[in-house]
N, C-alpha and C positions, 0 to 999 in steps of 0.2 A: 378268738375269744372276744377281741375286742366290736368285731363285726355282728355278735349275738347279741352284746350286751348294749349296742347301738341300736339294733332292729325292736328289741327287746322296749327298750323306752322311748323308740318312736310309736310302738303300737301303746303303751301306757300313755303315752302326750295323747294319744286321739280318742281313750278312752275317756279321757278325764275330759276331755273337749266336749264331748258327747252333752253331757249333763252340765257341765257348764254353759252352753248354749239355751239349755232347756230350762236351767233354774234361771241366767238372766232374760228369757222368755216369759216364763210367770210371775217374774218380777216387774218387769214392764208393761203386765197385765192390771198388775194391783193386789199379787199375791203378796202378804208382809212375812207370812210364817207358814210352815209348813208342819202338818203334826202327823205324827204318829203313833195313832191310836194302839195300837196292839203293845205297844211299848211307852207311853205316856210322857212324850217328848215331841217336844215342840222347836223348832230351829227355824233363827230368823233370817230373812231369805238372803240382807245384804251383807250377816255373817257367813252363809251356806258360798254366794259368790263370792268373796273375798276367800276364804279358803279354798276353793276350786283354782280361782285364779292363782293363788299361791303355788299351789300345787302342781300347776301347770307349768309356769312361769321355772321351777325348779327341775322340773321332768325335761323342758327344753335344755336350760341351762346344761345340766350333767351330760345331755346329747351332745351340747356341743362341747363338751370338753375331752368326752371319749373322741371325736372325730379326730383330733388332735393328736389321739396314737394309731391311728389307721395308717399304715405304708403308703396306699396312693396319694396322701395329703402331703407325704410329703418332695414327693416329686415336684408338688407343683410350690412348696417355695424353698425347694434346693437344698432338703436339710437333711436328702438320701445319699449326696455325692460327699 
C-alpha cells in the first residue's frame, strides 16, 4: 500500500512540476496575470507560482515521509533486525 501511495505522489510531484515550470516561464517573460475569459478571473502570476511551489514543496515532502514505511529502508539503517 505503501509503495502505491509513494508512486502515486511521485507522479503528482511531476504533474504539478509541469506547470510550475511553465507559469515561472511566462513570468519571466513579463506575463503579470493570467485571465480567464470564459470564467472572469484573473490570477496573478507570482500568486499562481507561489502556490505551485507550495504545492509541490508538500507533494515531495509526504513522499518523503511515506519512504519511511517502505521495508527496504529499512534494512539500510537496521531498524529490520
Amino acid at each position: 500500500m505503501t509503495q502505491a501511495l509513494l508512486v502515486i505522489l511521485y507522479l503528482v510531484a511531476a504533474v504539478i512540476l509541469i506547470p510550475l515550470i511553465g507559469a515561472l516561464g511566462f513570468w519571466l517573460k513579463g506575463a503579470n496575470v493570467i485571465a480567464l475569459p470564459g470564467l472572469g478571473i484573473l490570477i496573478a502570476m507570482p500568486l499562481l507560482v507561489i502556490v505551485l511551489f507550495v504545492a509541490e514543496v508538500g507533494v515531495i515532502f509526504c513522499a518523503a515521509y511515506c519512504v519511511r514505511y517502505l521495508p527496504a529502508v529499512g534494512m539500510f539503517f537496521d531498524e529490520g533486525a
